[in-house]
C-alpha positions in Angstrom: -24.0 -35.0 -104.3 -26.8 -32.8 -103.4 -28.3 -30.6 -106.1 -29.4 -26.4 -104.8 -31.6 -24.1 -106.9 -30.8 -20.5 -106.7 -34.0 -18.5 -107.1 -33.1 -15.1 -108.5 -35.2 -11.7 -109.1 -33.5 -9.1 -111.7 -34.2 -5.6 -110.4 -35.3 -2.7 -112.9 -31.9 -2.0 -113.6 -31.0 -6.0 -114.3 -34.4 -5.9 -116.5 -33.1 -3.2 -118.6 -29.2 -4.7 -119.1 -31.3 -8.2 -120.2 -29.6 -7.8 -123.5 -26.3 -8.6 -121.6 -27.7 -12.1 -120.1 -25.5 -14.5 -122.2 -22.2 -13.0 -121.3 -23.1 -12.9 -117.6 -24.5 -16.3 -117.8 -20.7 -17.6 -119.6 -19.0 -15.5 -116.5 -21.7 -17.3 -113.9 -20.9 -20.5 -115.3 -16.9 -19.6 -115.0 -17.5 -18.1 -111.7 -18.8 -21.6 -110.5 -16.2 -23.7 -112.5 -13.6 -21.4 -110.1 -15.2 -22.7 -106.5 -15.5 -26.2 -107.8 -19.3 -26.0 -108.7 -20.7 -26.9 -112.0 -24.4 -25.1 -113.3 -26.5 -28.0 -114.8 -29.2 -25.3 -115.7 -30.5 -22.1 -116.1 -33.8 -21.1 -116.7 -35.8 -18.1 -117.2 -38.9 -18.5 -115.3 -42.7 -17.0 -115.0 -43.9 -15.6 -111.3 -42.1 -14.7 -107.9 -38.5 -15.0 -109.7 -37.1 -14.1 -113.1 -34.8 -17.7 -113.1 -33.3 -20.1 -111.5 -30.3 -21.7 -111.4 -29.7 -25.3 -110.6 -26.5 -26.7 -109.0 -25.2 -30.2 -108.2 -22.8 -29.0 -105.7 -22.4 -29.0 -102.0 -24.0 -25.9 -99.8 -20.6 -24.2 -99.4 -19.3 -24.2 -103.1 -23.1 -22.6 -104.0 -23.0 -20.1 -101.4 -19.2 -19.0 -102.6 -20.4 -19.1 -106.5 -23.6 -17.2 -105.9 -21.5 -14.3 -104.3 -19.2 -14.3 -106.6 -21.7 -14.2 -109.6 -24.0 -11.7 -108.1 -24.2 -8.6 -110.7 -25.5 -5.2 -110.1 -29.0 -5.5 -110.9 -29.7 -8.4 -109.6 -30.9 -8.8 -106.0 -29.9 -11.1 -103.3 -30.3 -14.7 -105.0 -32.2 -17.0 -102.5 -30.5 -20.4 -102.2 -32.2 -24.0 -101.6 -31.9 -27.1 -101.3 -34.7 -29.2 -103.1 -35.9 -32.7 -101.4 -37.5 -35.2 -103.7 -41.0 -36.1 -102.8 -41.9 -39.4 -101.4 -44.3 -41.3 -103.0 
């Protein structure tokens, strides 16, 4: 099964409802559970985005749970799919 990252920013008005991130994150992971997609991980992250999200899922069960877990505050999440490096 192929794994996606979505790569989100918060906007000012996400930064400032922060105090509410574990009962979105409970509603993301339900939101997911509902399209057949399970989150393996979440993490808050330093630079270009605030987290990430990761997803063993296929493209169209992602897509579906990332609109249906984007919250006001929160921009656009950026969806992709990660290749592993060949050595």
């Amino acid at each position: 099964m192929p794994t996606f990252v979505t790569l989100i920013k918060f906007t000012q008005t996400g930064i400032e409802a922060i105090k509410d991130g574990p009962t979105r994150l409970d509603a993301a992971k339900r939101a997911y559970e509902a399209v057949g997609a399970k989150l393996k991980g979440f993490y808050l992250v330093t630079g270009r985005y605030d987290a990430i999200a990761i997803l063993p899922t296929d493209r169209h069960q992602a897509a579906e749970g990332r609109h249906q877990v984007r919250a006001p505050g929160r921009q656009d999440p950026q969806l992709v799919q990660p290749h592993p490096a060949v050595t």
